[in-house]
N, C-alpha and C positions, 0 to 999 in steps of 0.2 A: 489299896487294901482290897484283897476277897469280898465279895460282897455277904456270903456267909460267915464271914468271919467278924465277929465281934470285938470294937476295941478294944487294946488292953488298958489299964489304969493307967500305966508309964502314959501312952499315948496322949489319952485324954489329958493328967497334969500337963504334957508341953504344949497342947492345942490351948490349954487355957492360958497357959503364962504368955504363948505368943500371942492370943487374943489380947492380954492386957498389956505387952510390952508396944505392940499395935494399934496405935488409939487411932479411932476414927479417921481424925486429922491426917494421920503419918498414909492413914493406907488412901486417901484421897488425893493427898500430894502426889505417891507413888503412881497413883493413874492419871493425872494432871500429866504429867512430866513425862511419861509413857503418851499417850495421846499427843502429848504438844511433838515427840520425836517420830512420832509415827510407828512408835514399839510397840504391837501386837500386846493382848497380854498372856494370849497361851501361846503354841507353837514353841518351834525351837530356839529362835531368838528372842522371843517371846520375854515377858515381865517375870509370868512365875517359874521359869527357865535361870534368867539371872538370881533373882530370888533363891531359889535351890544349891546353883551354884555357889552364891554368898555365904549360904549357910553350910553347904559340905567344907568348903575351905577353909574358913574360919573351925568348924569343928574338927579337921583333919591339923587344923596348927595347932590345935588345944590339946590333943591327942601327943602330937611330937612333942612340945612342952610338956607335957606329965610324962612322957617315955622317957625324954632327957633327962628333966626333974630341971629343968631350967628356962628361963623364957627367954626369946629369941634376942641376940644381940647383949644378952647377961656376959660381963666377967666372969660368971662363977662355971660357965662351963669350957674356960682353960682348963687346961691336961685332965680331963677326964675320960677323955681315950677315944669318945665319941660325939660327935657334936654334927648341927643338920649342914646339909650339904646339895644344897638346891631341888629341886625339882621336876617331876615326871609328868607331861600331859596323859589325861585318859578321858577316854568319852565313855560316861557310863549310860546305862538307857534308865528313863524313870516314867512314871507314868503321866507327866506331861514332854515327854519325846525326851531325846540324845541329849546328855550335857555333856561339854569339853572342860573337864577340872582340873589344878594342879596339883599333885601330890607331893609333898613334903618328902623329902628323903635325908637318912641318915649314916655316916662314914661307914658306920661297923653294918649296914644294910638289917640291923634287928630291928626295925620297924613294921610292927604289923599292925596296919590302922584296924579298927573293929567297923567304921560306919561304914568303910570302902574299903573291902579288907583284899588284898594283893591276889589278883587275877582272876579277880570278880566284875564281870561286866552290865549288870544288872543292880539295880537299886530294890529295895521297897519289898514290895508283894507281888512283883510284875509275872515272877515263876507262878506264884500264885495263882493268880488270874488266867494266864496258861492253862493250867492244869484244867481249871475249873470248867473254863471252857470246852477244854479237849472231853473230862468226861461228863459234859453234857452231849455229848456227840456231835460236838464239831468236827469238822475235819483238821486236819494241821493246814490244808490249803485254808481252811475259811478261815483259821484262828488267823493265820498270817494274817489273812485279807483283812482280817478284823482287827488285828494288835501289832500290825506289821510295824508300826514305829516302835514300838515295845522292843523288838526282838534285832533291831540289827547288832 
């Protein structure tokens, strides 16, 4: 997020529900477990890397189920004309570095995710923080040098 930029409500409600869906415990184990395999927890292979990823794919199947109106491996989406039909890699950029996600795809190709929407490479506020930087007078070489994982 922009640093001028103040959160929105939506925002805040999910930071809170994911604060209490996250009890102490859960987020302690998750660095236990990290530490014990030697997984970083920023960077690209990094904890909050998979983390991210967990949460866009899971949000991107929730997505093709309500597009469909059916849940995955459902009877009820025989002969409906369209139903999902494997999956696309994409590495999107976020503001803890490059994630490689799968994306849901569907027979009639009318799927148009919203969190990752189709040939969008960027996540978040990443554009954002771009901008910001650039008109404080940075140069596009120093933003690079500065947000260069941002931007591939």
């Amino acid at each position: 997020m922009a640093q001028n930029t103040p959160p929105r409500r939506g925002d805040e409600a999910a930071a809170q529900r994911l604060a209490e869906a996250l009890s102490p415990e859960t987020i302690d184990a998750l660095l236990q477990d990290a530490e014990a395999s030697g997984t970083p927890v920023d960077g690209m292979n990094g904890l909050l890397n998979q983390l991210t990823k967990a949460v866009l794919e899971r949000a991107l199947q929730t997505e093709m189920t309500e597009h469909l109106g059916y849940e995955s491996g459902s009877p009820d989406g025989h002969g409906t004309g369209n139903s999902r039909n494997g999956k696309t890699r994409k590495t999107v950029s976020t503001i803890s570095g490059p994630v490689e996600i799968e994306v849901p795809r569907d027979r009639n190709g009318s799927f148009e995710p919203a969190i990752v929407p189709k040939r969008s490479r960027r996540l978040g506020n990443i554009d954002d923080m771009i901008l910001s930087l650039y008109s404080r007078g940075m140069t596009t070489r120093e933003s690079k040098r500065t947000c260069g994982k941002y931007t591939a």
